[in-house]
N, C-alpha and C positions, 0 to 999 in steps of 0.2 A: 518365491522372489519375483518381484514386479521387473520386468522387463523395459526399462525406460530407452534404451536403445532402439526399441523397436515403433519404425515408422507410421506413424496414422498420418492418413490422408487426406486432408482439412478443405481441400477445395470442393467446391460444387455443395459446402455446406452450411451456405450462407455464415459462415465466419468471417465478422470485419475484421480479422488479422491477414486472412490470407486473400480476403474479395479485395481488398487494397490494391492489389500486385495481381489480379486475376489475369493470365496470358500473358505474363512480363517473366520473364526471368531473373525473379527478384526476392533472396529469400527475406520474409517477414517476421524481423524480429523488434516488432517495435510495441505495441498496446500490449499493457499487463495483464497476459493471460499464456499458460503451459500448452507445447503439445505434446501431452502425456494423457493418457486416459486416468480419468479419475477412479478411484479407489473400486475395487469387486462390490465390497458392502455397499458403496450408495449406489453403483449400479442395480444390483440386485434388488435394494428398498425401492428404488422407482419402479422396479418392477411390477413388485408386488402391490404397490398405489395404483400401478395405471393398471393393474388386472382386476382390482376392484370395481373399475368403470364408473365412478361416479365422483364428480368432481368439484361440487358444489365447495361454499360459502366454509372456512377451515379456520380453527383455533389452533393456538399457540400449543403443542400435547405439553402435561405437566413432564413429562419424561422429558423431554429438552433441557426443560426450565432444569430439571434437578442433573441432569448430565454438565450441562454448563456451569451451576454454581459448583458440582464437584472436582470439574475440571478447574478453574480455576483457585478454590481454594489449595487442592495438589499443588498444582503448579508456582502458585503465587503466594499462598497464604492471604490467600484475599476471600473473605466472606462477603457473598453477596445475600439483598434483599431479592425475592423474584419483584417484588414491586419496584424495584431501581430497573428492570427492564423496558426496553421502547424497542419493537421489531419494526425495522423498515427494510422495505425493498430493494437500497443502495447504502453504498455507503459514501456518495457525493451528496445526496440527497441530505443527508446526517451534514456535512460541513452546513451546506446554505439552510436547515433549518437552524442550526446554533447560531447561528449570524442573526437571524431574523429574533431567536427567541433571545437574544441577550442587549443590550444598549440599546439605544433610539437609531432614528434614520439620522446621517451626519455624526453618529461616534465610531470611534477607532476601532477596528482587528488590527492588531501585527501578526506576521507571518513569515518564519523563517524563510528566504531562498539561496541556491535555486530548491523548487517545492513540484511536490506535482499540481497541476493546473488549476484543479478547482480550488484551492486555498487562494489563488488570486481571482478569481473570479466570483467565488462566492460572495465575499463582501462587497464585492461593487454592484454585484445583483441583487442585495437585502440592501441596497441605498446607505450602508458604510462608507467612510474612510479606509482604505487599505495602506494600512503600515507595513513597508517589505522591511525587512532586515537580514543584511547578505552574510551568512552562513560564515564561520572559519575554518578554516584548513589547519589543522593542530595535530599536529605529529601523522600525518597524512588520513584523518579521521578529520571528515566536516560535519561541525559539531555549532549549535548556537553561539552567538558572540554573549556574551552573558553581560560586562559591560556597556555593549550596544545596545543591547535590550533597554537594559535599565535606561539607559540618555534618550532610549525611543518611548519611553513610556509619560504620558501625558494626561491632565484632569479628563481626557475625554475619551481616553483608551478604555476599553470595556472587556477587554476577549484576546487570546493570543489562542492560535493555530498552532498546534503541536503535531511533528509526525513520528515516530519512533517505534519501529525503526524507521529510519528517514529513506524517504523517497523524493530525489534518489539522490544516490553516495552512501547506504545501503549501512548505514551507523547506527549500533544497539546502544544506545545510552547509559551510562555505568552508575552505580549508587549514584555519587557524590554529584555527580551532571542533575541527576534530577532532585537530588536535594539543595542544590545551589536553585535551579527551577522555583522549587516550590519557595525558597526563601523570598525570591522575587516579585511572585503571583502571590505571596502572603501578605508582604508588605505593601505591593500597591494594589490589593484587593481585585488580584485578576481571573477572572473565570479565564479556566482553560479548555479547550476543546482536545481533545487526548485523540487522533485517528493511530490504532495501533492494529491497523488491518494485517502487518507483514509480520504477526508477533509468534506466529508458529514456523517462521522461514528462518532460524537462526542457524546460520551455516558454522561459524568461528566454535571451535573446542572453547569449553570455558567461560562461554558468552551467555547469558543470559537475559532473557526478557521480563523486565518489572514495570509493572502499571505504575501510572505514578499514582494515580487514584491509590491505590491500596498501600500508599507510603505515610501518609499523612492524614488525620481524620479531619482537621478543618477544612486542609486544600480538597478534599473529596466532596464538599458541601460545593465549591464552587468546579464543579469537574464533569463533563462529559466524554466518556470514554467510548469510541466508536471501536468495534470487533465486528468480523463475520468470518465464513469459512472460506469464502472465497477463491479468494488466492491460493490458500495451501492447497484445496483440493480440485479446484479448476472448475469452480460451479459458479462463474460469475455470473452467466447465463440465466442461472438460477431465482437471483434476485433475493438472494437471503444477507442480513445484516442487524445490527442491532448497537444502541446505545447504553451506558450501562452509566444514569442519571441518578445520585444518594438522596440528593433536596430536593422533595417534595415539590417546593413553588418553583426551582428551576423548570421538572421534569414537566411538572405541569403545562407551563408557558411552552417547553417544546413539544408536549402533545396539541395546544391549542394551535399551533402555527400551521402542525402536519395535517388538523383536522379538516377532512370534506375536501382537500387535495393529495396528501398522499397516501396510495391505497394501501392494503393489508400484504402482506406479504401469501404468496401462492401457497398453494397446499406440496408443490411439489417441490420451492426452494426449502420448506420447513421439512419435506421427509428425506432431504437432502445433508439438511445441517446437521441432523439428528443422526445421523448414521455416520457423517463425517466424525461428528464429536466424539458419538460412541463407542465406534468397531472401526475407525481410520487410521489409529497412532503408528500399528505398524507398520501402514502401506509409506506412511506421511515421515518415517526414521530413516525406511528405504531411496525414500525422493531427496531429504538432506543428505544424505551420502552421495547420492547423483550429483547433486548443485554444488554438491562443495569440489566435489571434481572439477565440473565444469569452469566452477570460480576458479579453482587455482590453477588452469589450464588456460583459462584467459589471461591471468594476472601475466604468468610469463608468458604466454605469444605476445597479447598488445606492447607489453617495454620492452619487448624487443622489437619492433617495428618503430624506427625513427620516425618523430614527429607526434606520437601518441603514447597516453600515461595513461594508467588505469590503479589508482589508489588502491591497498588491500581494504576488503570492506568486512561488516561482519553477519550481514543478514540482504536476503530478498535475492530474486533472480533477476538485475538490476543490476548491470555495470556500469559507470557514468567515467567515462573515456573521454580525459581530455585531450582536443584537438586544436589547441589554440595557435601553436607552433605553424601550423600549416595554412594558416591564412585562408581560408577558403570565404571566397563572398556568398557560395550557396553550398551549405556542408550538405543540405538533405540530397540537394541536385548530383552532389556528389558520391556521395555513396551509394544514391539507386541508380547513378551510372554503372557504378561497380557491381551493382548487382545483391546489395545489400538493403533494406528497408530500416533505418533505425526513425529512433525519437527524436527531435530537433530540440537540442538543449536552449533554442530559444522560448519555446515553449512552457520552460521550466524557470525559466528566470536566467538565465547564463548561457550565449550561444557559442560560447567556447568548447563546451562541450555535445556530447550527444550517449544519449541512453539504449543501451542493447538486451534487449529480454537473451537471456539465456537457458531459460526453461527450455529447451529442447534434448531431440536425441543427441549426442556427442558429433556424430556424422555430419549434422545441420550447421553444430558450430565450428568444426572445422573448414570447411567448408567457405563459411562465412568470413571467417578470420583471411584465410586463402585468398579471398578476394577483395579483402581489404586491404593485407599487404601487397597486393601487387597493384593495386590502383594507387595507395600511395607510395609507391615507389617510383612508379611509371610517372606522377606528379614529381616527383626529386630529380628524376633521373637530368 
């Protein structure tokens, strides 16, 4: 059994989570990434990479390729081509090349909010239009306005930004949500960008994660589906990720975009994914049992601390606590007064709230919590 409890010590190692707060007494829970050591297996395979000492010019191993199409057919019933593959080094990188590789400069993206950041910045960096559309609160799950959409959709919309699970407010999409989706994206002939980085982080019994790609075989002709291991297994560092593109002359256009600027993925992110994918499931069954702790440990501290709500959610280590009650003119000023680092839910499209990674030991978050209600209270009092 993996010991998630147990504290590693993140400063002095160039980590921008904790160089953030370097000599502050301020704990850092804000940039999506764990402080949990990743998995024995990919440790061990870097091992054994960097003991062969050579580190040259590295291909994609067929074993990847064939570990990934078998994982996701298991999981999904989803069959892939290895040629619908595109490896890239991010997975931000993936949003602003779908922007560039789809409409002209001056046509639409829509994009759900509040969203994580580069969906609104990507399009206005590929010289789009960026269409927001503000997210609904439906049975305490924020979920697409699906009417909205539709009144947001125009001759000149070309691409809609999908995140699922959503980040943040941490929402797994259920059949019928993404088949209302696809209705939508069929009828007005809209490529969709699919980011489903948090899709191995389902915490909720019961819950499950479906590509939309692998729902519909039209809508897969206009579909880019972005995945990597990232997140589950704490390799962001690593720089592995990958698009999973069915049409031909789409994928094309987004290799032509990434060509002679974005480089190849490392030999050490690709001996990373591979062992993730491989020989990681049980360490990564042991981390969701951790996080669903943690989640339901926050759901009741945060509502019980007047002035703050924390939705039940069903995926990511991502809590999005709203703080609207409290009127604060600077929430971030606020909380790393308290001694807490979060996310600025202005950041996200909504500064009513604020995001708190909770990937940590339990200790860190209590802790954390601890200092949150007593700085809001101490505001009440």
């Amino acid at each position: 059994m993996h010991n998630f409890d147990h504290p590693i010590d993140r400063r002095q190692t160039q980590s921008m989570k904790w160089e953030k707060y370097s000599e502050q007494d301020i704990l850092p829970l804000w940039v999506a990434d764990t402080d949990f050591m990743s998995p024995p297996a990919i440790i061990e395979a870097l091992h054994q990479r960097i003991d062969h000492g050579v580190f040259g010019y590295t291909l994609v191993a067929d074993e990847l390729i064939e570990v990934l199409q078998q994982r996701l057919q298991q999981r999904y019933q989803w069959s892939i081509d290895p040629d619908w593959l595109v490896w890239m080094p991010g997975m931000v990188c993936g949003l602003n090349i779908a922007c560039r590789a789809t409409g002209q400069p001056g046509t639409q993206v829509i994009t759900p909010t509040p969203v994580y950041p580069p969906f609104m910045s990507a399009p206005k960096l590929s010289d789009r239009q960026l269409v927001t559309l503000p997210m609904l609160l439906d049975n305490g799950r924020w979920i697409i306005d699906f009417d909205q959409l539709e009144q947001s959709i125009t001759s000149e919309s070309e691409l809609l930004l999908f995140c699922n699970p959503h980040n943040p407010g941490g929402t797994c999409y259920r059949l019928d949500e993404l088949q209302h989706l696809i209705e939508i994206c069929d009828r007005h002939d809209l490529i969709l960008c699919s980011d489903e980085i948090h899709c191995d982080l389902i915490l909720e019994p019961g819950v499950s994660h479906i590509p939309v790609a692998s729902l519909d075989t039209q809508l897969a002709q206009r579909t880019i589906t972005l995945m990597a291991p990232s997140k589950t297994y704490n390799i962001a560092g690593l720089a592995c990720s990958f698009a999973i593109i069915p049409d031909a002359k789409l994928r094309q256009r987004f290799k032509r975009v990434m060509k002679g600027i974005v480089p190849e993925v490392n030999l050490l992110g690709l001996t990373a994914a591979l062992a993730a994918y491989r020989d990681g499931e049980e360490w990564n069954q042991q981390q969701l049992e951790y996080l669903k702790g943690n989640r339901d440990y926050l759901i009741d501290t945060i509502n019980r601390i007047p002035g703050l709500t924390l939705h039940p959610f069903d995926a990511t280590y991502l809590a999005w606590i709203d703080i609207g009650t409290l009127a604060l003119d600077n929430p971030m000023a606020f909380f790393e007064q308290a001694g807490v680092g979060l996310s600025p839910g202005k950041d996200f499209g909504n500064d009513h709230f604020m995001r708190l990674n909770f990937g940590c030991p339990r200790a860190t978050l209590e802790e954390a919590v601890s200092r949150i209600r007593r700085a809001v209270q101490q505001r009440q009092a």
